[in-house]
ZAPAKOL-884726 format. One record per residue: x, y, z of N, C-alpha, C in turn; chain. Coordinates in Angstrom, 1 decimal. Atoms other than C-alpha are relative to their C-alpha. Example, Ala and Ser with C-alpha at 12.3 -4.5 7.8 and 13.67 -1.06 7.14 Angstrom:
2
n.east/n.north/n.up/ca.east/ca.north/ca.up/c.east/c.north/c.up/ch
0.9/-1.2/0.0/12.3/-4.5/7.8/0.9/1.2/0.0/A
-0.9/-1.1/0.0/13.7/-1.1/7.1/-0.8/1.1/0.8/A
END
This chain:
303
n.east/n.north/n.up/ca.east/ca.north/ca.up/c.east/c.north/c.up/ch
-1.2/-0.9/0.0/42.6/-83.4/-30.5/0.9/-0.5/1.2/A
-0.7/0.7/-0.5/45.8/-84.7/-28.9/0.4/0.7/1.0/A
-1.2/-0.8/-0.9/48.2/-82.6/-26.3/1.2/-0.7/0.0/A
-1.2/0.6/0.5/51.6/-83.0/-26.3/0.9/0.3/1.0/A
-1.1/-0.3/-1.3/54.4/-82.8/-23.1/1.8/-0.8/-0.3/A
-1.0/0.6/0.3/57.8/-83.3/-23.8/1.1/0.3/1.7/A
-0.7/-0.1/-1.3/59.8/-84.6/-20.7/1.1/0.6/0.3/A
-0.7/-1.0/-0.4/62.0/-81.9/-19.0/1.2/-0.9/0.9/A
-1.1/0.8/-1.1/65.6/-83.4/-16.9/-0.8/0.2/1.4/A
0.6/0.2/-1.6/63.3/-82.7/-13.6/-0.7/-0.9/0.2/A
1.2/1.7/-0.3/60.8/-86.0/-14.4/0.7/-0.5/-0.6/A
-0.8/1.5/0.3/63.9/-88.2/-15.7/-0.5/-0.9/1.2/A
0.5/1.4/-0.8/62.9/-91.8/-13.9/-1.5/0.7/1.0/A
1.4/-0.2/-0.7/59.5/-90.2/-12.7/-0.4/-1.3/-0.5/A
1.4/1.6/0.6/56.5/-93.0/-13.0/-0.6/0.8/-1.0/A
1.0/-0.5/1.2/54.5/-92.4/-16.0/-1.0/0.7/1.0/A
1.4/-0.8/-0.3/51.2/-91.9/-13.8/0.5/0.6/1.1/A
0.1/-1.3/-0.7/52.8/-90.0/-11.1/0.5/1.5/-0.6/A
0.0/-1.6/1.1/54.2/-87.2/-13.8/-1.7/-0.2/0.0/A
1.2/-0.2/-0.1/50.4/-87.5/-14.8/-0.7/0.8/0.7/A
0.5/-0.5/-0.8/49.0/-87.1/-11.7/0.7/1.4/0.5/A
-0.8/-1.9/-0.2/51.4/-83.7/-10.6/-0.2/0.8/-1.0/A
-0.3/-0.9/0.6/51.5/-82.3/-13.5/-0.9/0.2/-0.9/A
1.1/0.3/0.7/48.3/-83.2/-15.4/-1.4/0.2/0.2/A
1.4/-0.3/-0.4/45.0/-83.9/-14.1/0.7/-1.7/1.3/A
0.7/0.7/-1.1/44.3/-85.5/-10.6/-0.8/-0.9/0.2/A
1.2/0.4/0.1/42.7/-88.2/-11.1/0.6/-1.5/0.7/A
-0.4/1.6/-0.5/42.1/-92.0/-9.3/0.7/-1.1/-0.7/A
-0.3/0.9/0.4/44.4/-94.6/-9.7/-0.1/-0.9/-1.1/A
1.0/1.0/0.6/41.9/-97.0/-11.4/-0.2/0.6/-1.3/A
0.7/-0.4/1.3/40.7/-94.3/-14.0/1.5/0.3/-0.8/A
-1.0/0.0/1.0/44.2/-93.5/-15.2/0.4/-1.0/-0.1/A
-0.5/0.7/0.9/45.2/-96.6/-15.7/-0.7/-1.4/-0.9/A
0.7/0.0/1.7/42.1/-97.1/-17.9/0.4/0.3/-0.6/A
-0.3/-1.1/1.0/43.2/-94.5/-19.8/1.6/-0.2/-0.6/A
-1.4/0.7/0.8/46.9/-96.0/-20.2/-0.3/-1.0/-0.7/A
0.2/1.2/1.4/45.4/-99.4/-21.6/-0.7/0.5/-0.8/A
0.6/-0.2/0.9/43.0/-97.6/-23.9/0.8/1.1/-1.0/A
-0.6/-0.9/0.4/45.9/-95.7/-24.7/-0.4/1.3/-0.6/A
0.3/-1.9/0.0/44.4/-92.1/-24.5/1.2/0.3/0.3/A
-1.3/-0.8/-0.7/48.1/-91.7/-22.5/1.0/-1.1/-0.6/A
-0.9/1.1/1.2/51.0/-92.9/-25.1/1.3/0.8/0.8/A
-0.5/-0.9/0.2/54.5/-92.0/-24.8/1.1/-0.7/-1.1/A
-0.6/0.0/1.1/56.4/-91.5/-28.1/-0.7/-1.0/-0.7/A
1.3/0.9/1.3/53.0/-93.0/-29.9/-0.3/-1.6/0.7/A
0.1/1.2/-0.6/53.6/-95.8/-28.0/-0.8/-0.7/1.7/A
0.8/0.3/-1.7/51.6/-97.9/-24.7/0.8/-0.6/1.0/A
-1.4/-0.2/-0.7/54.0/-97.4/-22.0/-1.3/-0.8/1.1/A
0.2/0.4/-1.5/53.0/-99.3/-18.2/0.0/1.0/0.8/A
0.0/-1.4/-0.7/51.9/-96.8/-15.6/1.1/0.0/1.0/A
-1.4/-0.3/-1.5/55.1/-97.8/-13.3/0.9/0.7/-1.3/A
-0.8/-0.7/0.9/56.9/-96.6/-17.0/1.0/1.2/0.6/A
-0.6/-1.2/-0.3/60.1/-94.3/-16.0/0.2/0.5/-1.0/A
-0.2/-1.4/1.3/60.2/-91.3/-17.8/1.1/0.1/-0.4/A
-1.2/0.0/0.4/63.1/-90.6/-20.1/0.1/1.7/-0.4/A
-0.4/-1.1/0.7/64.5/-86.9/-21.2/-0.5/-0.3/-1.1/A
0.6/0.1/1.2/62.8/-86.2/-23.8/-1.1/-0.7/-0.8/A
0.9/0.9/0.3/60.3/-88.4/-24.1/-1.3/0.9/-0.1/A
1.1/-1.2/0.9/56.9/-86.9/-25.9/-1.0/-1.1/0.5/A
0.8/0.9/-0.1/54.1/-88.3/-24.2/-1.5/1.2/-0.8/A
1.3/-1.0/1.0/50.7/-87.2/-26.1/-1.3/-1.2/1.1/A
1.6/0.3/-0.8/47.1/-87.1/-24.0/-1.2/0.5/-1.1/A
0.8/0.1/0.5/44.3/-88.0/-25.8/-1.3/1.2/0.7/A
0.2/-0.8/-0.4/42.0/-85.1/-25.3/-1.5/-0.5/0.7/A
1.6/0.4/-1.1/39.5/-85.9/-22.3/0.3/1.2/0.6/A
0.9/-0.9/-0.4/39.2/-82.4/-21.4/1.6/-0.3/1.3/A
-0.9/0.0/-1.1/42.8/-83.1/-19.3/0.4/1.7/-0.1/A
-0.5/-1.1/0.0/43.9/-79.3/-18.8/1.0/-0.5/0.4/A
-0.9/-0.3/-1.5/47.2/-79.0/-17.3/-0.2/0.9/1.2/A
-0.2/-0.8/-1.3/47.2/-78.1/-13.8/-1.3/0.5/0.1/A
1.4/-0.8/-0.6/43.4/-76.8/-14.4/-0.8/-1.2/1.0/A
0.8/0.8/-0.9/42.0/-79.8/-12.7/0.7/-0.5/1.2/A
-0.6/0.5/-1.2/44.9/-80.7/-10.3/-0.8/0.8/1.3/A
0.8/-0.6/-1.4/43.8/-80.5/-6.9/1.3/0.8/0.7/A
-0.7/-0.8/-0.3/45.5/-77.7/-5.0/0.0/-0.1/1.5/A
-0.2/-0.1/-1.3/46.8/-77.9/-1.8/0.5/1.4/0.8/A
-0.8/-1.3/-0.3/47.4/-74.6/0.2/1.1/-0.7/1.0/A
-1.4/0.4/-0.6/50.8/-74.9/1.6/-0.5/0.5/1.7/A
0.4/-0.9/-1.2/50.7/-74.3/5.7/1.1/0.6/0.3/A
-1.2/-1.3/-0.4/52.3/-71.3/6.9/0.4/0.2/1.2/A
-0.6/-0.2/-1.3/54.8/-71.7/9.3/0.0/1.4/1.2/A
-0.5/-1.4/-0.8/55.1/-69.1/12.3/1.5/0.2/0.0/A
-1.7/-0.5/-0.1/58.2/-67.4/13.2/0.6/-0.9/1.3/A
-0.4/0.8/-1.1/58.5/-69.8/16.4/0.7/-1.1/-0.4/A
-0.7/1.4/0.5/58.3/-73.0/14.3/1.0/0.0/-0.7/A
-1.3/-0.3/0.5/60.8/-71.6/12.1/1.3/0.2/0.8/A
-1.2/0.1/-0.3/63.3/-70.9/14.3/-0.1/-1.6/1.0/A
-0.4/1.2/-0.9/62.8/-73.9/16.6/0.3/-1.1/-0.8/A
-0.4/1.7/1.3/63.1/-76.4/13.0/1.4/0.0/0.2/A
-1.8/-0.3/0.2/66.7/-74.6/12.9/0.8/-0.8/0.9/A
-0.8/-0.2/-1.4/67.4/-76.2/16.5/-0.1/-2.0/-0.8/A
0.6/1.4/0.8/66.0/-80.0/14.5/1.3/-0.7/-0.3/A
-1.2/0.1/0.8/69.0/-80.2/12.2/0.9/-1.3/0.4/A
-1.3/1.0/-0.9/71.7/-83.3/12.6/0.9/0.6/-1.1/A
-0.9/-0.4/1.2/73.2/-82.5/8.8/-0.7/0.6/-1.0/A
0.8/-1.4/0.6/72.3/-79.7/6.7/1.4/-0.4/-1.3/A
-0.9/0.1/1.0/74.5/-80.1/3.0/-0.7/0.5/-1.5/A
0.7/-0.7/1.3/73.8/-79.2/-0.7/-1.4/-1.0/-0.5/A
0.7/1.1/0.8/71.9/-82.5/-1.5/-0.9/-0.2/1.0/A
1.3/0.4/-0.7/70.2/-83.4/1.5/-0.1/0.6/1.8/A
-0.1/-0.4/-1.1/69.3/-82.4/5.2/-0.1/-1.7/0.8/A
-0.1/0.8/-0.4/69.1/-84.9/7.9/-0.9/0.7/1.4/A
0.6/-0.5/-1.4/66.4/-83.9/11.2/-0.4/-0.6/1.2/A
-0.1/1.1/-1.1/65.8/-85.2/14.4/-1.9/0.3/0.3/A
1.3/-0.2/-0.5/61.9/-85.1/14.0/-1.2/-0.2/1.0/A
0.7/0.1/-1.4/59.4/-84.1/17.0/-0.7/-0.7/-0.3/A
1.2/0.7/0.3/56.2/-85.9/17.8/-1.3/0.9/-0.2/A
1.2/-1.2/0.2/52.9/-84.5/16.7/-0.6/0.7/-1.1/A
0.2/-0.8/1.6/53.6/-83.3/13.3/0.1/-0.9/-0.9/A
0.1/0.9/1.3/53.2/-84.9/9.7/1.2/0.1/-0.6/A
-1.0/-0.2/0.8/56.2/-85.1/7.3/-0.8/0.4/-1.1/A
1.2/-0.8/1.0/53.2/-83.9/4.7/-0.8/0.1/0.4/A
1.5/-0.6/-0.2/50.3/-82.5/4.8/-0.9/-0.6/-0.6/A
1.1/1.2/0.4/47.1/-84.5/4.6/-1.5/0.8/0.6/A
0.9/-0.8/-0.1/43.6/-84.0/5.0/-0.7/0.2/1.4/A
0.3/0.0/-1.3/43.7/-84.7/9.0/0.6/1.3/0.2/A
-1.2/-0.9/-0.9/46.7/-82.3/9.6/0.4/1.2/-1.2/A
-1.1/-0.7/1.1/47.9/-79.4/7.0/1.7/0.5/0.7/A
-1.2/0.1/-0.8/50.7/-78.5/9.7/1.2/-1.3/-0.1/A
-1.1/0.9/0.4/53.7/-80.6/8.2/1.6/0.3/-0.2/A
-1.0/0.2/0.3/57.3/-80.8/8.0/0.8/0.7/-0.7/A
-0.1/-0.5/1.2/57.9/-80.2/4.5/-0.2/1.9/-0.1/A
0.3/-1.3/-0.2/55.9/-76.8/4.9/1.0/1.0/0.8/A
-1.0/-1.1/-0.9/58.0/-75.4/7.4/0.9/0.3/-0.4/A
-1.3/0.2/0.0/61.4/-76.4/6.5/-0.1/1.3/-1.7/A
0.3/-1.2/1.3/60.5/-74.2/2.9/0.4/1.2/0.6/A
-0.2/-1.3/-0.7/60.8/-71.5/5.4/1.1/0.4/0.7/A
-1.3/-0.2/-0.5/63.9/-72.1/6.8/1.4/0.7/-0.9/A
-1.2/-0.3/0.5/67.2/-70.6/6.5/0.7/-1.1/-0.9/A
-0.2/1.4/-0.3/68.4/-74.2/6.0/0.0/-0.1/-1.8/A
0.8/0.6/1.1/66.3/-74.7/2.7/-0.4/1.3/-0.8/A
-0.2/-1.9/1.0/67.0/-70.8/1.2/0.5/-0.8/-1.4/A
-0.5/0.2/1.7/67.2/-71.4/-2.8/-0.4/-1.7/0.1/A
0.1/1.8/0.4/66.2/-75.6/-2.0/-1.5/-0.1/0.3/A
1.7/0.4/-0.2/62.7/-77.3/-2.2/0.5/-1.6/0.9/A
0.1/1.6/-0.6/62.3/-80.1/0.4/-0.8/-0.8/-0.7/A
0.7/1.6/0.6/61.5/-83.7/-1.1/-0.1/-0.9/1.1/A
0.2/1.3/-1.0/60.4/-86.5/1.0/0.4/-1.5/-0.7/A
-0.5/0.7/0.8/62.3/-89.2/0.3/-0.5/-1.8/1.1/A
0.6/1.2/-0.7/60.5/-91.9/3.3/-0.6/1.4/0.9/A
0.7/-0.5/-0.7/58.3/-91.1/6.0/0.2/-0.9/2.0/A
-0.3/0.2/-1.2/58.0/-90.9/9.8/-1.7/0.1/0.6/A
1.4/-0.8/-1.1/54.2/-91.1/11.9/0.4/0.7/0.4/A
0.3/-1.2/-0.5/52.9/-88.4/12.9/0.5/0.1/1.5/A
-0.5/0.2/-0.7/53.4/-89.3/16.1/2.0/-0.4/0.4/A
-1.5/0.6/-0.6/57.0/-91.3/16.0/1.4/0.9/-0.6/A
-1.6/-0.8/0.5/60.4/-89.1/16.3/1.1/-0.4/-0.5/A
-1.0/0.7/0.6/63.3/-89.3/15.2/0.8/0.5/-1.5/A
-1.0/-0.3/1.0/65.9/-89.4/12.2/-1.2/0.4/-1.3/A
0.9/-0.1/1.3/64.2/-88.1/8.8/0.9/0.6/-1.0/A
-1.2/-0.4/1.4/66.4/-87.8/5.4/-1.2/0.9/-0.6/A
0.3/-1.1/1.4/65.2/-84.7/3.5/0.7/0.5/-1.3/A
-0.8/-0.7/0.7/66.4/-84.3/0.2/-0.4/1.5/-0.4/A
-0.2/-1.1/0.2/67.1/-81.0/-1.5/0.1/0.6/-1.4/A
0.3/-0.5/1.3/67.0/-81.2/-5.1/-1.1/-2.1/-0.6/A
0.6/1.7/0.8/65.1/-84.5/-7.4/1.1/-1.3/-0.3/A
-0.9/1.3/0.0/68.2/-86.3/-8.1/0.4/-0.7/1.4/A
-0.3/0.5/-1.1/68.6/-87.0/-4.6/-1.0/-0.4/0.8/A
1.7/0.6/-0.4/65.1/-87.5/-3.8/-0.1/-1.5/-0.8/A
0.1/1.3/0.7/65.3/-90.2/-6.7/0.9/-1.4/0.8/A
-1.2/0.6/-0.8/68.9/-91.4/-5.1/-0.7/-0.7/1.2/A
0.2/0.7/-1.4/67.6/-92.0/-1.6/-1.5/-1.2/-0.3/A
0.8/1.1/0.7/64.4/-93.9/-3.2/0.3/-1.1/-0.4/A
-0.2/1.4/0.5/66.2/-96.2/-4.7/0.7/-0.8/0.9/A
-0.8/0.5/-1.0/68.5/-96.9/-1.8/-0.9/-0.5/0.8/A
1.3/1.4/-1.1/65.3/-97.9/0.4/-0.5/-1.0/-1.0/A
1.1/1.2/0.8/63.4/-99.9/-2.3/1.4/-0.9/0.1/A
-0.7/1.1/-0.4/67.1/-102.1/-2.6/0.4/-0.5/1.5/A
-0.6/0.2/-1.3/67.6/-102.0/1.3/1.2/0.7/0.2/A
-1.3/-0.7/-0.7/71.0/-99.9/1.6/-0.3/1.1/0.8/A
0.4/-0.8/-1.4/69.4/-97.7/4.4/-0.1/-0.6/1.0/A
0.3/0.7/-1.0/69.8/-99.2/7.2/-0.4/0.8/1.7/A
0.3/-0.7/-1.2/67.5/-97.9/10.6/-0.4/-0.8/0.8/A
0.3/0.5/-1.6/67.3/-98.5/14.2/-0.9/0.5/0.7/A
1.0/-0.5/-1.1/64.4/-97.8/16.3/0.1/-0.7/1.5/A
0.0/0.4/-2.1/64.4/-97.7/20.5/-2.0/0.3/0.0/A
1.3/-0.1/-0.1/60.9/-98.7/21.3/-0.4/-0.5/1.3/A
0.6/0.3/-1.0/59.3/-99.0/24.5/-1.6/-0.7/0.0/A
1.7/0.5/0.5/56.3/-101.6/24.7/-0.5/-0.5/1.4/A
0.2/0.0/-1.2/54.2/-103.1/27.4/0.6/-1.0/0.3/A
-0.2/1.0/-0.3/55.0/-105.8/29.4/1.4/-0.9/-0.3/A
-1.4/0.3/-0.1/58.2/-108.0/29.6/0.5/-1.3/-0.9/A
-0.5/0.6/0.7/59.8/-109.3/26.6/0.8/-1.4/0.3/A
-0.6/0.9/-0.5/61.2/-112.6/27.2/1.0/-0.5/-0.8/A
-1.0/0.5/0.9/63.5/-113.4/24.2/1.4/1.1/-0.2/A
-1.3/-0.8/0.0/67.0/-111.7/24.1/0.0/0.5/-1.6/A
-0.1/-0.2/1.0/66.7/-111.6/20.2/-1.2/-0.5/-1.0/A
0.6/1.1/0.9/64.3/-112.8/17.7/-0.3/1.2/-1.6/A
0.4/-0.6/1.1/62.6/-111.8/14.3/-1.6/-0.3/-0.5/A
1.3/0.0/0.4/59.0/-111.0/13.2/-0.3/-0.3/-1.4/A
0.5/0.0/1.6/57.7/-112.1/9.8/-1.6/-0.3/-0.2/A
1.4/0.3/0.7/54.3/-111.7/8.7/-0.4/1.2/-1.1/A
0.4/-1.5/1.2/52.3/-110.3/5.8/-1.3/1.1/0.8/A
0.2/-1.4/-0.6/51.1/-106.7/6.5/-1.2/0.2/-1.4/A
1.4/-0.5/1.0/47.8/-105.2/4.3/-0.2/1.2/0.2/A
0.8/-1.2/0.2/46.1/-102.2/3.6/-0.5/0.4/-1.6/A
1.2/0.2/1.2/43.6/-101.1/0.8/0.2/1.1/-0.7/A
0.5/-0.7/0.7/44.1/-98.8/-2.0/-1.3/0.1/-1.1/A
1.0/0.6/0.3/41.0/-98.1/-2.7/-1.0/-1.0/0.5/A
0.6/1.3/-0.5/39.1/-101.3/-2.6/0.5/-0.8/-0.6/A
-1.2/1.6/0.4/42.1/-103.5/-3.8/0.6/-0.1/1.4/A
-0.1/0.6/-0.9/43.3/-105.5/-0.9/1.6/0.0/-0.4/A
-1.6/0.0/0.0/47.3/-105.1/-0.6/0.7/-0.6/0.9/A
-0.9/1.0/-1.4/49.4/-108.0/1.5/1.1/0.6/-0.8/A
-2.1/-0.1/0.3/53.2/-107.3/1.3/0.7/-1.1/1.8/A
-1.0/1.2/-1.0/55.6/-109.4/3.3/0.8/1.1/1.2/A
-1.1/-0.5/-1.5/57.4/-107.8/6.7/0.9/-1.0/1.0/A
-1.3/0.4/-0.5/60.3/-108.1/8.3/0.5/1.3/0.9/A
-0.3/-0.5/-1.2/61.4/-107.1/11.9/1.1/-0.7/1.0/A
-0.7/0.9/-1.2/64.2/-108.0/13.8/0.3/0.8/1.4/A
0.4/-0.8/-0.9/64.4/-107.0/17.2/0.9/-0.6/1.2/A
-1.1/0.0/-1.3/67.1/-107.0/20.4/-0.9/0.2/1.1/A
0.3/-0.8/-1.2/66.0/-106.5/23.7/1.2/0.5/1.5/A
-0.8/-0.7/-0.7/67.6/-103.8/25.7/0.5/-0.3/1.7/A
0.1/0.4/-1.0/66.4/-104.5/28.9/-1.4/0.3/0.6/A
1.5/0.6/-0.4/62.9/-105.2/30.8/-0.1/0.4/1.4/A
0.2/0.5/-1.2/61.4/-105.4/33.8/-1.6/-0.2/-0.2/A
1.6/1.1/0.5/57.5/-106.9/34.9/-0.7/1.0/-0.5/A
1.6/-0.7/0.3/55.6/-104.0/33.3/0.4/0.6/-1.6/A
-0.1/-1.0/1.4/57.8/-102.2/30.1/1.2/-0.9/-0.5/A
-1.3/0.5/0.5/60.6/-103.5/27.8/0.7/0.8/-1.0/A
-0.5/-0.9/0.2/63.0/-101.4/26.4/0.8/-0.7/-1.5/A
-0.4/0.8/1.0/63.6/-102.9/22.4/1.2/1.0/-0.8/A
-0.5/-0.6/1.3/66.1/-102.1/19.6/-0.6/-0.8/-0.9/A
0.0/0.9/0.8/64.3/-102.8/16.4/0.7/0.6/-1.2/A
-0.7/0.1/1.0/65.5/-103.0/13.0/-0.9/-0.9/-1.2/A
0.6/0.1/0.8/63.0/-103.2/10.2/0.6/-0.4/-1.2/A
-0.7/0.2/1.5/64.6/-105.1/7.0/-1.2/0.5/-1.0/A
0.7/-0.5/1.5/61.4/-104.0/4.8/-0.7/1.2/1.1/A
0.7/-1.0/-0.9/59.5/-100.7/5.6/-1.3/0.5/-0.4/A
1.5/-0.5/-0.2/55.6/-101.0/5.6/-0.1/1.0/0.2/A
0.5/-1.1/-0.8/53.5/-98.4/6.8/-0.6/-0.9/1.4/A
0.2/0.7/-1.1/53.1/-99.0/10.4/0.3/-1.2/0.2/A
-0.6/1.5/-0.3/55.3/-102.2/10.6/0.4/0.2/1.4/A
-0.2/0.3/-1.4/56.6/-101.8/13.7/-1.2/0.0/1.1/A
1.1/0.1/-0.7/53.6/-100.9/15.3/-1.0/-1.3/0.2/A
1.0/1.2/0.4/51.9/-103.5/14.0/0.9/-1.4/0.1/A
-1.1/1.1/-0.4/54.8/-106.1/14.2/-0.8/-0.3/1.4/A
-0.5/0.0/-2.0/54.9/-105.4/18.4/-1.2/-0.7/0.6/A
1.1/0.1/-0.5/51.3/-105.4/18.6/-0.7/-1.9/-0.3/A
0.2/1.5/0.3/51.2/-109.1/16.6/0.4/-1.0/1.2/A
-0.8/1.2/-0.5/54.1/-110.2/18.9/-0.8/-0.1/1.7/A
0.4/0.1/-1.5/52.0/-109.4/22.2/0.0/0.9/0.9/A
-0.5/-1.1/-0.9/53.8/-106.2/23.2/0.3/1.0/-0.6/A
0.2/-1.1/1.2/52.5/-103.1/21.5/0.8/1.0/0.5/A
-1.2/-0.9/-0.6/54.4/-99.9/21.9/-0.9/0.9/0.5/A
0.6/-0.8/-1.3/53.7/-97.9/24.8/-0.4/1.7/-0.7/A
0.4/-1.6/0.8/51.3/-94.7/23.9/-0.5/0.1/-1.4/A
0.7/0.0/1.4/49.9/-96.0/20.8/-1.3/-0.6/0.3/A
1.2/0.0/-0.3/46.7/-95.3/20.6/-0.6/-1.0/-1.0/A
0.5/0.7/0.9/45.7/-97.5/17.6/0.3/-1.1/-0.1/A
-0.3/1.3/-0.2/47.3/-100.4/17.6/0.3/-0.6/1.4/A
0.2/0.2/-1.4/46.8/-101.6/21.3/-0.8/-1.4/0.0/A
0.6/1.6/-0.1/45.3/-104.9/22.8/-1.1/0.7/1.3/A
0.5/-0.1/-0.6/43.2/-103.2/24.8/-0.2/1.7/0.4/A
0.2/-1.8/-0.4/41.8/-99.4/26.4/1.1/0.0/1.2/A
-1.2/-0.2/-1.2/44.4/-99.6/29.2/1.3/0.1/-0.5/A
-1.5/-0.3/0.9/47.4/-99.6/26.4/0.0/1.3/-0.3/A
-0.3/-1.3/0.2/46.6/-96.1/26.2/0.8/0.5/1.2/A
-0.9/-0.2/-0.9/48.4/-95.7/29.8/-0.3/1.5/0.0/A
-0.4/-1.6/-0.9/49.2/-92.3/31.6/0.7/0.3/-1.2/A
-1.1/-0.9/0.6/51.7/-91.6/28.8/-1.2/0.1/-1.3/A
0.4/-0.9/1.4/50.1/-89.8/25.6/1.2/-0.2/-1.0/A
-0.8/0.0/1.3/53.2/-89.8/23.7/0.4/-1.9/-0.4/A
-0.3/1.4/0.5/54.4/-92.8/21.4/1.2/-0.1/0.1/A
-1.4/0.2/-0.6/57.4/-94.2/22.6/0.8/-1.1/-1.2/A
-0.2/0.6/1.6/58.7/-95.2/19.2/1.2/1.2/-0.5/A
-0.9/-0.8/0.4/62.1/-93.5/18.0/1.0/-0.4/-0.9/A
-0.8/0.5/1.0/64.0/-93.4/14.8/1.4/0.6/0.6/A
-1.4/-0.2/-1.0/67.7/-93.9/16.8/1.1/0.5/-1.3/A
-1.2/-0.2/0.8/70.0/-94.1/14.0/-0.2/-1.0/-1.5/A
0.4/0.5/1.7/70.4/-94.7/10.2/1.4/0.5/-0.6/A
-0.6/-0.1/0.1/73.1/-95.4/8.2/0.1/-0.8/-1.4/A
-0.1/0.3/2.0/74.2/-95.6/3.9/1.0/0.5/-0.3/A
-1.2/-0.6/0.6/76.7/-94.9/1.7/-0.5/0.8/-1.6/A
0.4/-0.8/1.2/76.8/-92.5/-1.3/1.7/0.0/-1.1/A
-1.5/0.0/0.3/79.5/-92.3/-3.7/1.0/-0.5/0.6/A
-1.2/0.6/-0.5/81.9/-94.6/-1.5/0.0/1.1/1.6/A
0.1/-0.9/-1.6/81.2/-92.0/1.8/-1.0/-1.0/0.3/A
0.6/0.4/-1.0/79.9/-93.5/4.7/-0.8/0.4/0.5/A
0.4/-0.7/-0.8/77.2/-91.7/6.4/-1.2/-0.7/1.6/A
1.3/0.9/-0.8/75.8/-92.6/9.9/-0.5/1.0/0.7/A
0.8/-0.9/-0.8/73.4/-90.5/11.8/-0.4/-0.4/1.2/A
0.8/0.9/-1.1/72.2/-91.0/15.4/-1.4/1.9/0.8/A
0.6/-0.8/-0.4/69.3/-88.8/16.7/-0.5/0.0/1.8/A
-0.2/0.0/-1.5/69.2/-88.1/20.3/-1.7/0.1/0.4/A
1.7/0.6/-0.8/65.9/-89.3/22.3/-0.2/1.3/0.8/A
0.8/-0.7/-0.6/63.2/-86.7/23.5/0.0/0.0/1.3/A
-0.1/0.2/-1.9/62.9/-85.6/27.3/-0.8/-0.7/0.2/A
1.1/1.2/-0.5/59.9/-87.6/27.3/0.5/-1.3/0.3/A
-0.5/0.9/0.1/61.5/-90.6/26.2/1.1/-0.3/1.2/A
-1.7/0.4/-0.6/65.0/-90.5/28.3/-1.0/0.0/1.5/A
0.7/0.0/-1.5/62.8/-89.3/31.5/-0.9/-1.2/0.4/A
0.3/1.6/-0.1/61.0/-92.7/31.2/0.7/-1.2/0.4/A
-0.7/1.0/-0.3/63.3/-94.7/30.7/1.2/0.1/1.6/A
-0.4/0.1/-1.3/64.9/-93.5/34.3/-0.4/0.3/0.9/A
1.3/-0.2/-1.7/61.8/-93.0/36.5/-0.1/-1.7/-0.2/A
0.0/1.9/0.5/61.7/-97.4/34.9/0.9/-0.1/0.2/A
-1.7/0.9/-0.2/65.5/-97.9/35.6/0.3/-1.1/-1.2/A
0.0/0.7/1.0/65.1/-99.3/32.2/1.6/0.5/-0.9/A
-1.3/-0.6/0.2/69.2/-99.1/30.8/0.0/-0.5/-2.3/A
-0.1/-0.1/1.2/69.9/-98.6/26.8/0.8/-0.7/-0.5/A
-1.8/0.7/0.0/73.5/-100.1/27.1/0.2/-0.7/1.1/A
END
């Protein structure tokens, strides 16, 4: 016995297996896309690719393995903001509009909720004034740790919109990073390939880092970078390649003394800048007391 889903204007250009996965059954990577070449998962009778974007209207039919909708997805309880975090998100804000928000995010918290942290981002902002009648989408991500600029859209077309703008590059962001020890090049560029494992497949991708330096002295250096592709943990992992990890990162370090007196990660999304319809938009997010108070007990200058 077959099932039958006919695609709704809310999953136009979804992926085949991420509709699946939201809206279907929960299941590993690997097993659904058995289940696409054995074509159990067709759409319009036909054997679609699991990156396949969905079209209006498109009738996909699931071969009947006991998929329920939504009875097997896994359920995440949303976390429930207080009334503190709520009003202090309101204080976050850079640009608030119909399509998207724009926040100057603290350190500490997740942009989603995972299975270290359910306290996230996303969760709160649901609760705001801000995001009355809108669902926050995540359209990139920020560590837990690192502050800074964060685009939230506000409906799917804009969630899709800003997606495609990073995967071609027309986002362009600047991070102020504090690392240890004293950079010696006025400018250069990082390239190496970057990994991590879905699963137990082995993932290289290529990175790209280019990087200014602000100003130094013999113990910290005060960088602007500028990520052309955006890993997870590229910069971190760039700094820590180039010799001079960023101050307060507990994980990528060259040693137990890179943990230093400072706790926080000194890693900050400064400014980001794209166009939409022929508008310009640039954002700059203003640096943490932690951050600024460093950089002038160091006499370390920005400009």
């Amino acid at each position: 016995m077959n099932k039958y889903f006919v695609i709704t204007d809310e999953f136009v250009n979804s992926r085949l297996d991420r509709w699946f996965r939201r809206n279907i059954f929960d299941i590993p990577q690997s097993l659904l896309e058995k289940n696409i070449r054995k074509g159990n998962i067709k759409v319009n009778n036909k054997k679609k690719a699991s990156s396949y974007k969905l079209k209006s209207n498109d009738k996909v039919t699931v071969h009947d393995k006991n998929f329920v909708p939504n009875k097997h997805k896994i359920k995440n309880t949303p976390y429930k903001a207080s009334k503190n975090e709520i009003l202090f998100s309101s204080s976050l804000f850079i640009e608030n509009n119909e399509n998207f928000a724009v926040i100057n995010k603290p350190a500490g918290i997740s942009v989603q909720s995972g299975t270290k942290s359910k306290r996230n981002i996303l969760d709160i902002l649901k609760s705001t004034k801000e995001f009355s009648d809108f669902k926050p989408y995540s359209v990139h991500r920020l560590d837990k740790e690192t502050t800074g600029i964060l685009i939230v859209a506000k409906n799917r077309k804009y969630a899709q919109l800003f997606t495609s703008l990073f995967r071609i590059r027309k986002i362009h962001k600047v991070y102020l990073g504090i690392t240890l020890g004293s950079v010696n090049e006025k400018k250069g560029t990082i390239k190496d390939d970057l990994y991590h494992y879905e699963d137990d497949k082995k993932i290289i991708t290529k990175a790209i880092t280019h990087f200014t330096l602000l100003d130094s002295n013999s113990n910290y250096s005060l960088l602007k970078l500028s990520p052309e592709t955006g890993r997870k943990h590229q910069l971190r992992k760039h700094m820590l390649m180039y010799g001079h990890p960023i101050l307060g990162d507990k994980k990528y370090r060259l040693t137990n003394k890179n943990k230093s007196q400072n706790s926080i990660l000194m890693l900050h999304a400064y400014k980001i800048n794209f166009s939409i319809n022929e508008i310009k938009y640039n954002f700059v997010a203003e640096l943490p007391d932690v951050f600024q108070n460093f950089i002038k007990e160091k006499y370390l200058k920005i400009y």
